[in-house]
C-alpha positions in Angstrom: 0.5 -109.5 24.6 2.5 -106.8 26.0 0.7 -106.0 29.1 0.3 -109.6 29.8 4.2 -109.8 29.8 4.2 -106.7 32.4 5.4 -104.0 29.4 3.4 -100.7 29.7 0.8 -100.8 26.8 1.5 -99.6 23.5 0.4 -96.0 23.3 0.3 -93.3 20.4 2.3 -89.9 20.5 1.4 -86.9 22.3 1.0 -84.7 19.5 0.2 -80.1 20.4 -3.6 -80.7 19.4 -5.2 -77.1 21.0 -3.3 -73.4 19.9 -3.3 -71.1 23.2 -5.7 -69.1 21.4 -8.0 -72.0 20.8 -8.2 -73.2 24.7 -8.1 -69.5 25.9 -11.2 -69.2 24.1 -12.9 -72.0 24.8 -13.4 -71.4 28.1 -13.9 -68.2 27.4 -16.6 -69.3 25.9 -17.9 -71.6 28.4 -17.9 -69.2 31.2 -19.9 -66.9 28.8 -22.2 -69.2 27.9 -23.2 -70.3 31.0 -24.1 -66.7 32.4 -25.4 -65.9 29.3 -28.0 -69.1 29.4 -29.2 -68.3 33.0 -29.5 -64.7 32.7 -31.2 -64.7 29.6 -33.8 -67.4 30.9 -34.3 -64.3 33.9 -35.1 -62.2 30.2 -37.5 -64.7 29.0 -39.5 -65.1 32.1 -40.1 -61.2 32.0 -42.9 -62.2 29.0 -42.5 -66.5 28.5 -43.9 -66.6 25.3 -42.8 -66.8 21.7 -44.1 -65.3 18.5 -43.6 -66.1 14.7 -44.0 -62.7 13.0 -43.2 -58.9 12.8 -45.5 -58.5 16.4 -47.8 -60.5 19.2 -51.3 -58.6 19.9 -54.7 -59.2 21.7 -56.5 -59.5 18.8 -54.7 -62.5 16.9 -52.4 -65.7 18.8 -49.3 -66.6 16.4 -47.6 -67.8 19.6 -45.8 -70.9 19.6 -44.6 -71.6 23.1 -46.5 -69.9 25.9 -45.3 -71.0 29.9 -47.3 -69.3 32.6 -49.7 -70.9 35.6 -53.9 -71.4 35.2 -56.4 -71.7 38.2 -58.1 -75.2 37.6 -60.1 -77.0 40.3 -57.8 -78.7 42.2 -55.8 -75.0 42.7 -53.1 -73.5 40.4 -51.4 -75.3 37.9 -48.5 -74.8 35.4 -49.3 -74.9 32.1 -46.9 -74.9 29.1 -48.7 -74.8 25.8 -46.4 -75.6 22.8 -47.6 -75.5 19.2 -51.4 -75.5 20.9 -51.0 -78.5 22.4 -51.1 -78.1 26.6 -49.1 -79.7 29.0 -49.0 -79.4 33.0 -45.3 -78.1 34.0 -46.2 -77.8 37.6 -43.3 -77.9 39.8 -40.8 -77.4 36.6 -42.4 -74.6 34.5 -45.2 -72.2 34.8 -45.7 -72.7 38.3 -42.4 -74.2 40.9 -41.3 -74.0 44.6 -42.8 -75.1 47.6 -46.7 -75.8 47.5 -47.1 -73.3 50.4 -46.0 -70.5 49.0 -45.1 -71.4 45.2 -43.6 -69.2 42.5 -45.2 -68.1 39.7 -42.5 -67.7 36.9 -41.7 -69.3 33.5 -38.5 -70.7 34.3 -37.7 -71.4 38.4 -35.2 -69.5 40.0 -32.6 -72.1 40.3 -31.8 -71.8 36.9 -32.2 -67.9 36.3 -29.2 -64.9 36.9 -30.4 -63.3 39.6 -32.5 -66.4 41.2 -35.6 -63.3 42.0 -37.1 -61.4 39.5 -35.1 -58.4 38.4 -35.0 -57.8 34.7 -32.8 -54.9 34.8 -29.7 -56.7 35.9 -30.6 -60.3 33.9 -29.9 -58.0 30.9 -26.9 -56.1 32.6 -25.2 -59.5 33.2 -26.5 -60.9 29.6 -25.1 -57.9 27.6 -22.2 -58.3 29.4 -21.1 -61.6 28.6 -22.9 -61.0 25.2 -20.1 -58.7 24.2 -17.2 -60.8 26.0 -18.5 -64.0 23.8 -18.5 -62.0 20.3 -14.8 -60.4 21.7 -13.5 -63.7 21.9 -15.2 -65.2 18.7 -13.5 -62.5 16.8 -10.3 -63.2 18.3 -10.6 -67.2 17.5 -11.7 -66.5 14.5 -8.6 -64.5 13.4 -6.1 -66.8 14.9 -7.8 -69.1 13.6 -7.6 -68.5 10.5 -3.9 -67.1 10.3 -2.1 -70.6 12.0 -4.4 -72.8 9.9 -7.4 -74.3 12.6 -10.0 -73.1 10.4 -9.0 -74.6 7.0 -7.5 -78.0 8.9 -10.0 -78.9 12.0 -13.3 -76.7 11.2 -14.5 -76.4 7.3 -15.0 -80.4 6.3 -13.3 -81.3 3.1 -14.6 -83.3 0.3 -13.4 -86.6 1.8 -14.6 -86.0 5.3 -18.3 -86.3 3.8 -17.2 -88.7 2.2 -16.2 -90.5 5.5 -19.1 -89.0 7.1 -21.4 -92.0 7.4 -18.6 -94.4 8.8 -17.8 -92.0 11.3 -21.2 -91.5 12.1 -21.0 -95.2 12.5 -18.6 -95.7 14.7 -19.5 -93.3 17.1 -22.9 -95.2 17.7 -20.6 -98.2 18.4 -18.4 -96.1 20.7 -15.4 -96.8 18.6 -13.8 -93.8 19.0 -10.5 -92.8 17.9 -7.6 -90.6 18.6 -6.3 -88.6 15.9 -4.3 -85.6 15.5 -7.3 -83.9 13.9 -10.7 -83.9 14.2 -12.9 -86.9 13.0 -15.7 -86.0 9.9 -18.4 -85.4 12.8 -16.7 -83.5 14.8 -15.5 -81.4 12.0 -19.8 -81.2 10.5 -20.7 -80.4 14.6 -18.2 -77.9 14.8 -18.6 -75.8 11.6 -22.3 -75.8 12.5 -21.4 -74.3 15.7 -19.5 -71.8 14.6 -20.7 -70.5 11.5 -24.4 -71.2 11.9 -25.5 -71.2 15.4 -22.7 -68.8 16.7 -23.7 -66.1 14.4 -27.6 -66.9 14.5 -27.9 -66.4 18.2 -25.9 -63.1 17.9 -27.8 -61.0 14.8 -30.7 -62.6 16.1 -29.8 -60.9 19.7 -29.1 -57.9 17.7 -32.2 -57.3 15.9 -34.2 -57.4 19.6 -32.0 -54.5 20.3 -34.7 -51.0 18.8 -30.6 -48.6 18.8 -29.5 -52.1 16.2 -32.5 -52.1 14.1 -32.7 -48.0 13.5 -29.0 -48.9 12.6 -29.1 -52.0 10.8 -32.9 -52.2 9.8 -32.4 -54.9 7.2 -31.7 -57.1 10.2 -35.9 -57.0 10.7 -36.4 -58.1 7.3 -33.4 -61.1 7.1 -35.0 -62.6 10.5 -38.9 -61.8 10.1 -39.5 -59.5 13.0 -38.6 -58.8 16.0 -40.5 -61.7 17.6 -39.2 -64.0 15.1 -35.5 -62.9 15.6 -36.1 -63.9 19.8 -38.3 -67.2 18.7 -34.7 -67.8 16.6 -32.8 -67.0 19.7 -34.6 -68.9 22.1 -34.7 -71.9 19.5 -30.3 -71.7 18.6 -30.3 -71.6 22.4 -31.6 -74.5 23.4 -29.8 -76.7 20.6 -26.5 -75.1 22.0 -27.8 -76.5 25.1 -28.1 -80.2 23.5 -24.6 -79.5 21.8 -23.1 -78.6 25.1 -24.7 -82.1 26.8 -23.4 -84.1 23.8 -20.3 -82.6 23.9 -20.0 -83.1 27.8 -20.7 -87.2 26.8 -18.5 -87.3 24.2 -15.3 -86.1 26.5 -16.3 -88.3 28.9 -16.7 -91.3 27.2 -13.3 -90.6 24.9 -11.2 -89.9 28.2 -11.8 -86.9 30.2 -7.9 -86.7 30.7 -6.9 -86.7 27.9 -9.8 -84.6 26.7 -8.7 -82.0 29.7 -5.2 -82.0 28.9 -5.6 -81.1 25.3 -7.9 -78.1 26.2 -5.6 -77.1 29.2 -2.1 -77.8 28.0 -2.7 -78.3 24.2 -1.1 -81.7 24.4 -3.2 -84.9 23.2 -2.7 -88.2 23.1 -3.3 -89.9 20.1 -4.0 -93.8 19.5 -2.1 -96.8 19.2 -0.3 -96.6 15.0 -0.8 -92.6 14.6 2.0 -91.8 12.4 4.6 -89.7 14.9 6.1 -86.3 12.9 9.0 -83.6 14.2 7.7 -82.2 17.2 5.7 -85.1 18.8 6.6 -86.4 22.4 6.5 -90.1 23.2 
């Protein structure tokens, strides 16, 4: 009715959403993540396989996900072989570049730090990050916890699973909200990030490390093994991948503005009827 008589439409408050120690560390985070993803596919392709147990050996297969390149008739081949059952990655994995002079490596070079093969600095660069990324997770999870985030936005409450499946709900519909915190999903998606994947994919980066586990050797028996711990790693890797493209969807299709200026300024702007309280701007 309003915009039909030419009055700006009605809009919710802009309510300070995001601490400074929040959006400092997220992208933190995201610059971390990123370098730590490509270099440590460089890692992987050093030996692309994965084991389930305490070692991998000539005389017994526990692998689960093995990516390299087989001679077949018609000339090499990709092959990625994934719980025994074999698929041809050709082009993608196993076996990618040009056909005249293709490159045989588990993941291509377009998505490995350095693009060549060179181990030694794919771990220089991963390390690097590695330790930046738990820096920063320490640091957010102080502040976090001393002006309130944790308790208020992160751990769900006995009514958020309560209004878990309604959320759930509407988020399938696309009826998404604007609140001043964050809705039952966001809060589950969230607190698994950050206290289950978060801390997975660094004691399970640990316990690869031979100086952790003469130090900490109860990390081998909490994960399985050392193949086990980098089968975990691999694995919490690639759903932080799926979290990152969900996430990346989600602030697109809630407003990418508004989305932005709450992670850059702090400042969101919440729906039409949000309740306004001291400190709010129109």
């Amino acid at each position: 009715m309003s915009e039909e008589q030419g009055l700006p439409p009605i809009r919710g408050p802009l309510v300070y959403r995001q601490s400074i120690w929040t959006r400092v560390t997220h992208w933190v985070w995201a610059i971390c993540l990123f370098f730590l993803l490509l270099s440590g596919l460089q890692i992987f392709n050093a030996h692309p396989s994965l084991y389930i147990g305490q070692q991998s050996g000539f005389e017994f297969d526990n692998a689960i996900l093995s990516i390299g390149a087989v001679n077949t008739p018609e000339g090499p081949r990709g092959r990625t072989t994934l719980f025994g059952q074999q698929f041809d990655t050709t082009g993608v994995l196993g076996m990618s570049g040009p056909e005249a002079n293709p490159t045989f490596v588990g993941f291509p070079g377009a998505v490995t730090i350095p693009s060549f093969r060179d181990l030694a600095t794919g771990r220089v660069v991963h390390f690097f990050f590695g330790w930046i990324f738990v820096a920063a997770l320490f640091v957010w999870f102080l502040a976090s916890f001393i002006n309130g985030h944790l308790r208020r936005d992160i751990v769900p409450r006995g009514k958020d699973i309560e209004d878990l499946p309604g959320d759930a709900l509407d988020h399938a519909r696309l009826r998404l909200t604007h609140g001043r915190s964050y809705a039952p999903l966001q809060k589950l998606s969230y607190f698994t990030v950050f206290f289950v994947l978060f801390p997975l994919i660094i004691l399970t980066g640990l316990t690869m490390s031979p100086g952790m586990d003469a130090a900490w050797p109860w990390l081998l028996d909490i994960f399985g093994g050392r193949q086990t711990a980098r089968t975990i790693h691999f694995v919490v890797m690639v759903l932080l991948v799926l979290f990152f493209i969900v996430h990346i969807i989600m602030v697109l299709l809630a407003g990418p503005l508004n989305e932005l200026r709450s992670m850059i300024t702090g400042w969101y702007r919440t729906s039409p009827g949000t309740p306004s309280e001291q400190g709010d701007r129109p």
